[in-house]
N, C-alpha and C positions, 0 to 999 in steps of 0.2 A: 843417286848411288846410296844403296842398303849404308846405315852403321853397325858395324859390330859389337854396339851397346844394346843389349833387352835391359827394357825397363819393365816390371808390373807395376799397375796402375790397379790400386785396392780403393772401391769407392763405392758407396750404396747409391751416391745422388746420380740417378742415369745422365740427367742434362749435364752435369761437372762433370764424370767420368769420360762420356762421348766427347765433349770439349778436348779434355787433355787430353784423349788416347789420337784427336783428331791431328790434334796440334804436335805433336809425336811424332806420330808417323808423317807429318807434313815436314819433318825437322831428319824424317827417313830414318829412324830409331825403331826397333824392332819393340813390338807392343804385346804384352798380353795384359790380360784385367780379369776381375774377380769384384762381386758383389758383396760378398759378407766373408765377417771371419774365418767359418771354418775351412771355406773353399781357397780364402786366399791360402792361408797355412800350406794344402794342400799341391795346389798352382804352383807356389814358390821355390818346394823343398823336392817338385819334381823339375820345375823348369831351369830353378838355379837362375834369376836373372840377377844381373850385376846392379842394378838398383831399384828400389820399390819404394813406390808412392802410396802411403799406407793410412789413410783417413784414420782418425783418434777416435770417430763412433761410430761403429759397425753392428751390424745383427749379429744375431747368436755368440759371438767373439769380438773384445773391444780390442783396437789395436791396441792398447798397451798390453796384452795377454796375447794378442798374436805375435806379436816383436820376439816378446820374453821364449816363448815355445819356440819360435824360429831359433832363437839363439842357443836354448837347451839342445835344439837338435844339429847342432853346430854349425849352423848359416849365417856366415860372416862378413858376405856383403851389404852395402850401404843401403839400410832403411830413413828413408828420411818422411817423418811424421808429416801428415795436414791435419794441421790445428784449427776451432774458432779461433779468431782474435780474443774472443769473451776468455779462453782460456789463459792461466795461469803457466807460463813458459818455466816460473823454478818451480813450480806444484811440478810439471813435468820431470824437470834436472831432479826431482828430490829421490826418483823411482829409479832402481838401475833394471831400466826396460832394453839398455843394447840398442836404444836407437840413436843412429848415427847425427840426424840434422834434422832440422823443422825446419817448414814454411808454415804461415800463418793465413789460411783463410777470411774476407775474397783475395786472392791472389790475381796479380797481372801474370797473363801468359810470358810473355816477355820474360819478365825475374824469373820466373821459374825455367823456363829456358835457359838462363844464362845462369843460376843455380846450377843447373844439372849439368850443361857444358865445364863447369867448373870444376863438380865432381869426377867426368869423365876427362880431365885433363890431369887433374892432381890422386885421382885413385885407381879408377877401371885400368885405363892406360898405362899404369903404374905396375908392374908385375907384386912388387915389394908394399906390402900392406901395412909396416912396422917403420918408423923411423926413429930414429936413438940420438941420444944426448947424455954426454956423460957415460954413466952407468944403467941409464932407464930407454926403456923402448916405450915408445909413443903409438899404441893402436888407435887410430881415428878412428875408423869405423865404427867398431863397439865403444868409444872414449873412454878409453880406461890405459894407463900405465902398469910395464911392468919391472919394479925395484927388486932385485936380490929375490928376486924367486914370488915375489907379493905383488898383489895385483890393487890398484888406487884408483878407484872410478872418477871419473873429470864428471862435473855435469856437463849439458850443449854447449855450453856458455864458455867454459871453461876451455872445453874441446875447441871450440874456435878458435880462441885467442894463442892457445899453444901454435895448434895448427898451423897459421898465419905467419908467428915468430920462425917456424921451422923451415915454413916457405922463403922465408926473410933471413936467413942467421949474420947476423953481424952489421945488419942493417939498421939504423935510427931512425924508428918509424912510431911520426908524431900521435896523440892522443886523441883526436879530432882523426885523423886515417885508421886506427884500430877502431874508432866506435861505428864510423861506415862500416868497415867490412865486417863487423861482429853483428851489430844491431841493424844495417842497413838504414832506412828512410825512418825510422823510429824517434819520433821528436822528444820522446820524455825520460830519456837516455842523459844525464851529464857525467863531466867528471870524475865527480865521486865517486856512482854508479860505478864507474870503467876503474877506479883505482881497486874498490871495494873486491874486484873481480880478482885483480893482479895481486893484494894482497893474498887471497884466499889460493890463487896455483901458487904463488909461493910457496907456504906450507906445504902443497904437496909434491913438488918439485925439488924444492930446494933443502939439503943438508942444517942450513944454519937460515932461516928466510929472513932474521934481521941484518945479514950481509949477502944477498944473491950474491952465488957466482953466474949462474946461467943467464934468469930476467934482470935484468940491470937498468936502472932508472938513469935518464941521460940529462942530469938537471935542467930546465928549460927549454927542453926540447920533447923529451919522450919517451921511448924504451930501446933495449937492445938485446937480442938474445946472442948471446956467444954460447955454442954447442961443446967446445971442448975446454975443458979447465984446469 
């Protein structure tokens, strides 16, 4: 049975690309694919697919430049980057490229499957693209908030851990379980790392961040987002 998810599949490496569009359509996800920058741009902005698998090095147009022009021409579905591993994940976060989520090259089919099932569980399927707390709207997609009229770019990173909390609200969800779902199988990921992260959406989130009302630290335990205050 067809899904009524299209995904574009943006990738120069014929062998990778044939893989995933194979592995796709085997999962019965509607497929189209593009070789290089300008044609993906192209592809997308006619096809409108609800998520795009968008390689970081392309000919003629590098995906960070096709992301960006997609989103200037106001396509606001989920692009989720394919990275090297060699690459810099906050060298990424540092760009406000409007890309929704990364995977990290070589990738298991598998994850990535179960990535993109996630996506079409909590976004495509989702009419409602904006989720709100307080006084601020939370766009996952482009990861970026909107406060009183002003817009606060999340990096990926950041994007996730909101994400997660909103899936969660009012739930006590330990520190060792955000760094799975954030970082996934990434061993050199600790603590600190993960606090490093909650301090810094603090700031952006939060009125007064040396008293959250929203992320709340649940002593000994972990975190808690409460959405209304």
């Amino acid at each position: 049975m067809q899904k009524n998810t299209k995904i574009a599949v943006i990738e120069d490496d014929e062998n990778l690309r044939f893989l995933v569009v194979h592995r796709l359509e085997s999962e019965h996800y509607q497929v189209i694919q593009a070789a290089n920058g300008k044609d993906a741009e192209t592809l997308i902005l006619e096809q409108k697919p609800d998520i795009v698998l968008l390689d970081w090095m392309l000919p003629e147009r590098q995906g960070s430049e096709v992301c960006a022009n997609l989103r200037k021409a106001g396509f606001n579905n989920l692009i989720i980057m394919m990275t090297a591993k060699s690459q810099d994940v906050d060298k990424i976060d540092a760009y406000s490229f409007g890309v929704s989520d990364y995977i990290t090259k070589p990738f298991n089919m598998d994850v990535l499957i179960a990535m993109i099932e996630n996506k079409v569980k909590f976004f495509v399927n989702n009419a409602n693209d904006s989720l709100h707390f307080g006084n601020t709207e939370h766009h996952p997609n482009t990861h970026s908030l909107i406060r009183d009229g002003k817009k606060i770019e999340l990096t990926i990173l950041e994007n996730r851990i909101l994400l997660y909390f909103l899936q969660n609200i009012d739930r006590v969800i330990s520190r060792d379980e955000l760094m799975q779902v954030v970082w996934g199988y990434s061993s050199n990921v600790n603590t600190r790392t993960l606090d490093m992260h909650i301090v810094r959406l603090r700031k952006k989130i939060e009125h007064n961040p040396d008293k959250p009302l929203h992320l709340q630290t649940v002593r000994g335990m972990g975190y808690k987002f409460v959405a209304e205050t």
